[in-house]
PAZAPA-4460 file (N, C-alpha, C; in steps of 0.05 Angstrom, whole numbers, plus 32768, in hexadecimal, padded with zeros to 4 digits):
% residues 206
    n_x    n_y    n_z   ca_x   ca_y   ca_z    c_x    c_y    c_z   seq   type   mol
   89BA   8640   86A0   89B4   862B   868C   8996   8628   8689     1      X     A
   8988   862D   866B   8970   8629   866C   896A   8607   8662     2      X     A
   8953   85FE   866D   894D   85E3   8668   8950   85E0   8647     3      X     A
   894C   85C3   8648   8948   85BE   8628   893A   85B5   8621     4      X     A
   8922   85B8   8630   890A   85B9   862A   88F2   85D6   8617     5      X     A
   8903   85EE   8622   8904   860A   861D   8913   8609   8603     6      X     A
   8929   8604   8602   893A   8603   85ED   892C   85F2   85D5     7      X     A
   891F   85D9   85CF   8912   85CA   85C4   88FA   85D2   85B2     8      X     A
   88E8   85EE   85C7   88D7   85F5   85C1   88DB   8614   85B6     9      X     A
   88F7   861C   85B3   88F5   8637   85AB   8904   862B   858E    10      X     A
   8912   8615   8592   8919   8609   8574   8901   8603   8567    11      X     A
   88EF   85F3   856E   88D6   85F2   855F   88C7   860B   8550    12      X     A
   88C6   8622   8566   88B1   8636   855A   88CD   8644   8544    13      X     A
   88DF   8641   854C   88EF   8655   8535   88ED   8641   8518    14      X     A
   88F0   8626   8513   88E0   861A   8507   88C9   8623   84F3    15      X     A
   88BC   8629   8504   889E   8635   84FB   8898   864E   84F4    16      X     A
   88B4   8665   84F0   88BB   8678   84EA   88B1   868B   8502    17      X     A
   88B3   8688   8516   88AE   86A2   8522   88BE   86AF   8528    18      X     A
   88BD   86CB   8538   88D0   86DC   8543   88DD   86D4   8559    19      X     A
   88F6   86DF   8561   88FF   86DF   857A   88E2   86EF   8592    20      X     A
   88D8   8704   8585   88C3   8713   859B   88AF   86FE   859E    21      X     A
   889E   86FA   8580   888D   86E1   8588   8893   86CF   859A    22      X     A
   88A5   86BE   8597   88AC   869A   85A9   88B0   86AF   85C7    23      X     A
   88BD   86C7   85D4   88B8   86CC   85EC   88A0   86D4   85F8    24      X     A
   8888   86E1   85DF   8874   86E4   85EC   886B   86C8   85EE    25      X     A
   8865   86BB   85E0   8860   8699   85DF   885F   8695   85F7    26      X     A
   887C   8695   8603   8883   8687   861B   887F   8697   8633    27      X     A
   886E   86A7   8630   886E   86B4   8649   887F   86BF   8655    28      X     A
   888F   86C4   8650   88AE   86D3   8662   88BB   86B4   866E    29      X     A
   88B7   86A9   866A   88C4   8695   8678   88E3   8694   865E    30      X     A
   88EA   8698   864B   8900   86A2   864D   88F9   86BC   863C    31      X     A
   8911   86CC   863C   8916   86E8   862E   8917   86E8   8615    32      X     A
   8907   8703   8607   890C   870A   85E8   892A   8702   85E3    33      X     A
   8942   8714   85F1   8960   8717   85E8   8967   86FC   85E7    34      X     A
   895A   86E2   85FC   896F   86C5   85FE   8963   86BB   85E7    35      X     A
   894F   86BC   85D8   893D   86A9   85C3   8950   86B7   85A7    36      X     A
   8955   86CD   85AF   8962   86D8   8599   897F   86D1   8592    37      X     A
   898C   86CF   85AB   89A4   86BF   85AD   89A2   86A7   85A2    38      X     A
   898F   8692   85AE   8995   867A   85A2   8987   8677   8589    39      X     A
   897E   8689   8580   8973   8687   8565   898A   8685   854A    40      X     A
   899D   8699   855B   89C2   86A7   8550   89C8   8687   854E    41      X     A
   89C7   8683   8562   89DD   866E   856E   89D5   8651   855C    42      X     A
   89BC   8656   8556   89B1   8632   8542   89B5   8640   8528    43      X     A
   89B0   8657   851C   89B3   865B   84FE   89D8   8657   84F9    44      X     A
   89E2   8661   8506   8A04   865C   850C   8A08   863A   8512    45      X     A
   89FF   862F   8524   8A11   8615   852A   8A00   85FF   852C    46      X     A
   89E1   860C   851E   89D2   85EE   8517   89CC   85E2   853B    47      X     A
   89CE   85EF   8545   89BD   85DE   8567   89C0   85FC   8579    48      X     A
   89B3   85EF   8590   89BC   8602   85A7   89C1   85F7   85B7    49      X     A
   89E2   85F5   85BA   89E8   85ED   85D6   89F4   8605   85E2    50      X     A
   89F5   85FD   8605   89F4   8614   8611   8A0F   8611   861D    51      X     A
   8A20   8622   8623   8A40   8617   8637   8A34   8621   864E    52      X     A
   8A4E   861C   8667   8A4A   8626   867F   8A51   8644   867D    53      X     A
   8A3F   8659   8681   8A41   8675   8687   8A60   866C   8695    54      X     A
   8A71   868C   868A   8A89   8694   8697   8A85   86A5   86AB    55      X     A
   8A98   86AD   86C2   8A95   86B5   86D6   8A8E   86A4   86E7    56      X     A
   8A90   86B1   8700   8A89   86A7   8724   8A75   86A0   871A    57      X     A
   8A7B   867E   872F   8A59   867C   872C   8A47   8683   8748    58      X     A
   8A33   868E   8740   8A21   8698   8755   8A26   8693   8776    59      X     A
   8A20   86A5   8782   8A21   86A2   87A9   8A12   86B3   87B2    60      X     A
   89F8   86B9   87A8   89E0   86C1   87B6   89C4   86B3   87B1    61      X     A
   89C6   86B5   8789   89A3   86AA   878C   89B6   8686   877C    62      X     A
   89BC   8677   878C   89BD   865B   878A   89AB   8645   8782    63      X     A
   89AC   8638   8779   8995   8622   877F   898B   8613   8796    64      X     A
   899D   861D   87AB   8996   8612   87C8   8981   862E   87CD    65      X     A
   898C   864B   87CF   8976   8656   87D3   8960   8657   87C4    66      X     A
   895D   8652   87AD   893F   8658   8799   8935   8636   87A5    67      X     A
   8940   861E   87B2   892C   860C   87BF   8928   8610   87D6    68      X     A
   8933   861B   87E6   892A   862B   8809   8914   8638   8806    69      X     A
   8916   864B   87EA   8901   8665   87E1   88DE   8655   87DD    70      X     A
   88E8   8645   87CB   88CF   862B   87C7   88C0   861F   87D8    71      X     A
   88DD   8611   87EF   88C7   85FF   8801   88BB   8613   8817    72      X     A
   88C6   8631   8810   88B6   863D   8825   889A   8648   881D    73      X     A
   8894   8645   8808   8878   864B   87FA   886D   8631   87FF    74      X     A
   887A   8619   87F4   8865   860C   87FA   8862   85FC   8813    75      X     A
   8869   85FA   8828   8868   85FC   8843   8858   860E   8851    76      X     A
   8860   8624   884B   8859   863D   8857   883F   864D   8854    77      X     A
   8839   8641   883B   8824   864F   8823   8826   8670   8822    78      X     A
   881C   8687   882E   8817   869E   882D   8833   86A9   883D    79      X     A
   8841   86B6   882C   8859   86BC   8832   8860   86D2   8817    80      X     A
   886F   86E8   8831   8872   8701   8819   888F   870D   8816    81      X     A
   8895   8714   8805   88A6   8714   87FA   88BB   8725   880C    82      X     A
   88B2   873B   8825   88C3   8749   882E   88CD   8738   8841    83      X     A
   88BB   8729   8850   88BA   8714   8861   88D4   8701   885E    84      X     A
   88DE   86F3   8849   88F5   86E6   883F   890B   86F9   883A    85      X     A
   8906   8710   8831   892A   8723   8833   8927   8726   8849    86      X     A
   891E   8726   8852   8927   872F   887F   892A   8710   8884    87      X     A
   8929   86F7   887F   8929   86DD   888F   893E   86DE   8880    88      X     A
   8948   86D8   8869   895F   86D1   8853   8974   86E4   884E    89      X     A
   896E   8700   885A   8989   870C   885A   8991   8712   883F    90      X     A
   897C   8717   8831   8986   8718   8810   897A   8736   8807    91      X     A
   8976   8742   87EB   896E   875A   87E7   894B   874F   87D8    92      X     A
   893D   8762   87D6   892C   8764   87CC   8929   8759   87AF    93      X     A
   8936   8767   87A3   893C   875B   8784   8949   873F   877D    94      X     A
   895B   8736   8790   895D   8718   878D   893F   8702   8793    95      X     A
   8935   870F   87A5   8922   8702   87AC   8909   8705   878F    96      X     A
   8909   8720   8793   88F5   8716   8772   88FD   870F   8755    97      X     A
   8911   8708   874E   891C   86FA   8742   891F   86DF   8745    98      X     A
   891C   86D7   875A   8918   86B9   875F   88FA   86B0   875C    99      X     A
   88E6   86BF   8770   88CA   86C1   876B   88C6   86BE   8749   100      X     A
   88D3   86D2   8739   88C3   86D0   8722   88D7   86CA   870E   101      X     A
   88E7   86CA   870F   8902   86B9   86F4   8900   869F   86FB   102      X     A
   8900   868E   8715   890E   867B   8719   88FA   8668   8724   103      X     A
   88E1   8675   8730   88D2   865D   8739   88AB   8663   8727   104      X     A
   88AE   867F   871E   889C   8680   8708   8880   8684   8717   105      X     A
   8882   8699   872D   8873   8699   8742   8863   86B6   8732   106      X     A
   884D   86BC   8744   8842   86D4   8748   8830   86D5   875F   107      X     A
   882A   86F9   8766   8818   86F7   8781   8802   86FB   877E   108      X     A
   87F7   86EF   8787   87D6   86EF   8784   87C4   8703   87A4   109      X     A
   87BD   870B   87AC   87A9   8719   87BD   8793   86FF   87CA   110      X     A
   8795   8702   87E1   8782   86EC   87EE   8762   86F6   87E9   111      X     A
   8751   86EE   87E2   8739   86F0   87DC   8724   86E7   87F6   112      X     A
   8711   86FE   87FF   8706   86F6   8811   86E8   86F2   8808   113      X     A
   86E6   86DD   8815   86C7   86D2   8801   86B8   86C2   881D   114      X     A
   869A   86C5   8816   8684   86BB   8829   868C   86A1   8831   115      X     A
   8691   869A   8848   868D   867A   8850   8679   866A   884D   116      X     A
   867C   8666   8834   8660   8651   8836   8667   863A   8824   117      X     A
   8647   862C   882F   8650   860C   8828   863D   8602   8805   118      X     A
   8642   85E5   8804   862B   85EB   87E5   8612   85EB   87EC   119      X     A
   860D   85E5   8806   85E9   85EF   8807   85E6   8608   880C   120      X     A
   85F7   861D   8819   85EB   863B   8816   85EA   863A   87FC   121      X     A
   85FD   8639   87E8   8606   8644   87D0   85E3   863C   87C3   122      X     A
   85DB   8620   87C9   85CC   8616   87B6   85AB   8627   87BE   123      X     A
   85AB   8633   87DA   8599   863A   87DA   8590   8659   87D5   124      X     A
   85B0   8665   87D4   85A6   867B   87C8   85A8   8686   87AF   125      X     A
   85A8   866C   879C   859F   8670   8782   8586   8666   8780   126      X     A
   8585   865B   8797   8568   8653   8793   8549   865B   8791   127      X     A
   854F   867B   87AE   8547   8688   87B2   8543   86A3   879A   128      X     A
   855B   86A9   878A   8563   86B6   8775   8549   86B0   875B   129      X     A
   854A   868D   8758   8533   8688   8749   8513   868C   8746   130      X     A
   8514   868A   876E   84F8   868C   876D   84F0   86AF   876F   131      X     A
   8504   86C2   876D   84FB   86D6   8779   84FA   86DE   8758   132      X     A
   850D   86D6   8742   8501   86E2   8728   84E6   86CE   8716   133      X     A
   84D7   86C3   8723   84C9   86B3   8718   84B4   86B8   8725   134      X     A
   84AC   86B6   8741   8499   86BD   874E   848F   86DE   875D   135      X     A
   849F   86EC   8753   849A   8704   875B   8498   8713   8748   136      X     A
   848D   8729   8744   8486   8737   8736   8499   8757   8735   137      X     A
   849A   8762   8723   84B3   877C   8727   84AA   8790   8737   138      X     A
   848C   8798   873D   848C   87AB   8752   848D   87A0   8766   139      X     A
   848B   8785   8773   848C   877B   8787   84AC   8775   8791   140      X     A
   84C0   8777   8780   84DE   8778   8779   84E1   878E   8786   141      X     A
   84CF   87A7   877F   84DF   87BB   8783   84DA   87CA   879E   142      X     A
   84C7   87B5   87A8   84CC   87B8   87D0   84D7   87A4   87E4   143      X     A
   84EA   879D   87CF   84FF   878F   87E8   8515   879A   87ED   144      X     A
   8511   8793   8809   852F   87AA   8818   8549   8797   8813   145      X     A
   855A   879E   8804   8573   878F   8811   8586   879A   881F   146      X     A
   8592   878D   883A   8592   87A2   884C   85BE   8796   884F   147      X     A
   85C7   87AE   8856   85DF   8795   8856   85F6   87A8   8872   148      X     A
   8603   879A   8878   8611   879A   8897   862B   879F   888F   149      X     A
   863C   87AB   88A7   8657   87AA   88B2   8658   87A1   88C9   150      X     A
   866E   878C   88D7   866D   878A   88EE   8694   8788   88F1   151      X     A
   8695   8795   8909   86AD   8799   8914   86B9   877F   8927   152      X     A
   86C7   8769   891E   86CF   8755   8928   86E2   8751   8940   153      X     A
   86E1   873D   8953   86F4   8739   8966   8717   8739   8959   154      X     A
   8711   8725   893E   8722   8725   893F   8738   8736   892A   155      X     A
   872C   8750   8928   872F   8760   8914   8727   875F   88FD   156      X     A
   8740   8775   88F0   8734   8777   88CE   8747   876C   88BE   157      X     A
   8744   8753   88A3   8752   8755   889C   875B   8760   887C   158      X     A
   8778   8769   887C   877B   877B   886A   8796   876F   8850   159      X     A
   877F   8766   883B   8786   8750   8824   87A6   8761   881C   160      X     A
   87A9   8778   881C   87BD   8787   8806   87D7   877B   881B   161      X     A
   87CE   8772   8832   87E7   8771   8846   87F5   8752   883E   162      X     A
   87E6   873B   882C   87E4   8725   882E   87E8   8716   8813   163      X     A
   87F8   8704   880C   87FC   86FA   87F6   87FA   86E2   87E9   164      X     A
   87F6   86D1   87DC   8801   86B5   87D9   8810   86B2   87BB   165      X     A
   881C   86A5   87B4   8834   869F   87A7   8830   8693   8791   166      X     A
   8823   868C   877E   881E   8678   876E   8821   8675   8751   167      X     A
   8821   8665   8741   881E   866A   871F   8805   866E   8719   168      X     A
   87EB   866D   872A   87D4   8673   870F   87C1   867D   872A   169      X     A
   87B0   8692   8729   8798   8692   8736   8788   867A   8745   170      X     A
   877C   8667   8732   877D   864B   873B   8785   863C   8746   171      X     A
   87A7   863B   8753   87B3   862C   8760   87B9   8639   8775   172      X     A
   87BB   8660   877E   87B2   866D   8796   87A3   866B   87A1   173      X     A
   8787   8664   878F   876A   8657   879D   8773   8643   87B0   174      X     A
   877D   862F   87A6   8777   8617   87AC   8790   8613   87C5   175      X     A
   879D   8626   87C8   87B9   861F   87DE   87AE   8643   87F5   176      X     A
   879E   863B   87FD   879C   865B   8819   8797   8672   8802   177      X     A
   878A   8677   87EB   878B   868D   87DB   876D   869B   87E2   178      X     A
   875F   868D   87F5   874E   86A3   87FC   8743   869A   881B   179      X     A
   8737   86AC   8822   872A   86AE   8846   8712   86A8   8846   180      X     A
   86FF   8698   884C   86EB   869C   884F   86E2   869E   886E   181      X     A
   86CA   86B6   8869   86C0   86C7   8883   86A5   86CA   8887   182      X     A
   869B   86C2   889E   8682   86B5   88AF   8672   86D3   88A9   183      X     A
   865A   86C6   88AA   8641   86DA   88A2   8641   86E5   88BC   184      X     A
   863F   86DE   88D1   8634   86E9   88F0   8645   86DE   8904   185      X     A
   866C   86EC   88F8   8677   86E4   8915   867D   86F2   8930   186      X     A
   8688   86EE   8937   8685   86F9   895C   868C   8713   8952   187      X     A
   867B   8727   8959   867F   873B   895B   867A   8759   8967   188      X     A
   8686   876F   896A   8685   8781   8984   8675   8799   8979   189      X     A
   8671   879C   8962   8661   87AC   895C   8660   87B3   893B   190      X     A
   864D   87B7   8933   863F   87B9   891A   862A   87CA   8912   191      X     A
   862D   87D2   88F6   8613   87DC   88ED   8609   87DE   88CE   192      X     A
   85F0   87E3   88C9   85EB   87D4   88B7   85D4   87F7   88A3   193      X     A
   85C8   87ED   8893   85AF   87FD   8880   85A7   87E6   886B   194      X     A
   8593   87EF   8866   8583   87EA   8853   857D   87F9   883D   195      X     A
   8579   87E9   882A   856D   8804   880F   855D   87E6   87FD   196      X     A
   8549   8800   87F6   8538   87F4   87E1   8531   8803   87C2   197      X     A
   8521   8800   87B5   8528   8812   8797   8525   8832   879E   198      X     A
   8510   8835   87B1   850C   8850   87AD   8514   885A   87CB   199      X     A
   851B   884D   87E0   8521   8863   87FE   8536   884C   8806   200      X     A
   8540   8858   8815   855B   8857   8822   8554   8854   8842   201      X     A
   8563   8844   8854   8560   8846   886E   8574   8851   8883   202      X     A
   8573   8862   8893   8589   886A   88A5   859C   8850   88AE   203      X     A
   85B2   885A   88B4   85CA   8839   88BF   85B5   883C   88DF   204      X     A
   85B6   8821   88E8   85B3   8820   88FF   85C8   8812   8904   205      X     A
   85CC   880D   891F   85D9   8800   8930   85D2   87DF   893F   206      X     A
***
């Protein structure tokens, strides 16, 4: 059963003459070209859309008790992947992404690893940014080394493709565990680094 809220708003745009293809791109997939088309049948025929109860069994795998187990485990859980729940839930792959993205309107986002810093780093190295194009001069630009590192951590490496979070928009992955942030100089067992400037290059040291 689709809401009638959905229903409300695909009466409106048909209204407004559009297509069955249009009002689905509209809506983002949130419902299908074929169902807009149906109820498009279904209001030029009987003047409304109401919907009956689908015939047949009704459902005994993806329930509404499971697509809310599926939910409070995202948001409880936050970073949680999708193979992870067919091995806890005993269900197949394809039910599970069908619930993820028919039913709770999810997508995965990639954890983003970004500098730990606070708003006074941030503020000072734009700050530095200003004075270096204002007070320096371009051949004097073009003998600074910037020199940049690897270091091999205690507590390993981590590896984003392995790692997911669940969300409707980029923005709200941010804001729920959607990214790591990682220390300029943490404990670490070994490293190495080079330098380069416009015209020479420096061996890696150690």
């Amino acid at each position: 059963m689709k809401s009638k809220d959905i229903r409300k708003v695909v009466l409106r745009l048909t209204h407004d003459g559009m297509s069955s293809l249009q009002i689905a791109k509209q809506l983002r997939k949130v419902v299908s070209e074929r169902t807009v088309r149906r109820w498009q049948h279904m209001y030029r025929s009987t003047v409304t859309i109401d919907l009956k109860t689908p015939a047949g069994r009704p459902r005994i795998i993806r329930t509404k008790s499971l697509i809310r187990k599926v939910k409070n485990r995202f948001i409880y859980k936050g970073r949680q992947s999708a193979r992870k729940l067919v091995n806890s839930r005993g269900i197949s792959k394809g039910t599970i992404g069908r619930i993820i993205h028919e039913d709770l309107h999810l997508h995965a986002y990639r954890v983003i690893v970004e500098s730990n810093l606070n708003d006074e780093h941030k503020q000072r190295r734009v700050s530095i940014t200003y004075w270096v194009r204002k007070f320096l001069r371009k051949k004097d630009r073009e003998k600074i080394l910037f020199t940049d590192e690897k270091y091999f951590e205690l507590g390993g490496i981590f590896n984003r493709q392995n790692d997911r979070v669940y969300a409707p928009s980029r923005y709200y992955a941010d804001e729920h565990k959607g990214t790591k942030p990682t220390a300029k100089f943490p404990k670490k067992t070994y490293g190495m680094a080079c330098g380069i400037e416009k015209w020479s290059f420096t061996s890696n040291y150690l």
